[in-house]
N, C-alpha and C positions, 0 to 999 in steps of 0.2 A: 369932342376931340377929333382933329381931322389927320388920318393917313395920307402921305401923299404916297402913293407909289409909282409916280412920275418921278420925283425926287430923289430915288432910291437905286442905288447898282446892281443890278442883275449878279446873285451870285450862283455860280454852276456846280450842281449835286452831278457829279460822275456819276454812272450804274445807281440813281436812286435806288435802295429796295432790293438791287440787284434786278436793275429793268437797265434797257438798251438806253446808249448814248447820255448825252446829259439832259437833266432836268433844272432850267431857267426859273429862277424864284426871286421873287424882292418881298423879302418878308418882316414884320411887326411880331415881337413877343412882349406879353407881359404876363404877372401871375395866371391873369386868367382866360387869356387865347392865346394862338398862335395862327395869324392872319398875313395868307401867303397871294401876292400874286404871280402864277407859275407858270411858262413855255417852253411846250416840246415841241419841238423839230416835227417830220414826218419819218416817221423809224422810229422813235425815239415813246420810253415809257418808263413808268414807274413801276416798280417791281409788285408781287403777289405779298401781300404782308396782311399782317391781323393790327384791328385795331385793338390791342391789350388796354391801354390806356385812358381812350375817350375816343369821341364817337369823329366821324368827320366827314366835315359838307362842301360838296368841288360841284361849281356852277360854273358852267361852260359859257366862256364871253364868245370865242370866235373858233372856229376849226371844226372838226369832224372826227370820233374816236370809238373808243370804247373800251368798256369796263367791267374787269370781270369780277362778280362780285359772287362772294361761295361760288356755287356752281356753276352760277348763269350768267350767260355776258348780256351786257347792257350797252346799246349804240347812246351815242352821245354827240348833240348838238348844238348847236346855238340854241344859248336860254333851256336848257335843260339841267337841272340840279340830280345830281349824284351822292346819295347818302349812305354813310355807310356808320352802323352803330359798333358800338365798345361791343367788343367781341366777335366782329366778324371780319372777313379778309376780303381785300380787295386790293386792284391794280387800275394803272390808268394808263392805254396807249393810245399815241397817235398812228392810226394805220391811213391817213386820209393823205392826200396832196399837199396842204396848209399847215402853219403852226396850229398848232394847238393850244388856245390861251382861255387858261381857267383861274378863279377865286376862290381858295379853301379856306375854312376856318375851322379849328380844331380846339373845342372846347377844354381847359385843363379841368378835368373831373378827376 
């Protein structure tokens, strides 16, 4: 099965999470993922939230960031994957120069 997400419209999440500015996504749902491609600005983040539900994995294509995951922040760069399991909290900012452009997928558990 092929995604395109070249194919797909950018739809914009205001205050994801309650993080700054908007969060850029073209995203795939089915029963059993949720498979996003997502761009923030520079400023721009995804809020501190708990994953309650299922676990979720954001591999950085392009830009420069970081992640604060429970307590500790975690830099984020091209080709670094960011994981973060069912039951723990994490955020994702763009504090660099560049867009920030990642792939999440979020398993439905």
């Amino acid at each position: 099965m092929i995604i395109d997400f070249l194919d797909m419209e950018d739809t914009a999440i205001n205050k994801f999470y309650g993080g700054e500015k908007d969060t850029l996504a073209r995203m795939f749902t089915d029963e059993y993922n949720r498979i996003m491609l997502n761009r923030l600005e520079p400023g721009a983040s995804i809020g501190l939230h708990k994953q309650e539900n299922s676990s979720e994995i954001v591999y950085i294509l392009q830009g420069a960031g970081k992640a604060m995951y429970d307590d500790c922040e975690e830099i984020l760069t091209s080709g670094m994957c960011h994981y973060c399991p069912k039951d723990h909290t994490h955020s994702i900012i763009n504090d660099g120069n560049e867009d920030l452009i990642f792939f999440t997928v979020v398993p439905q558990q």
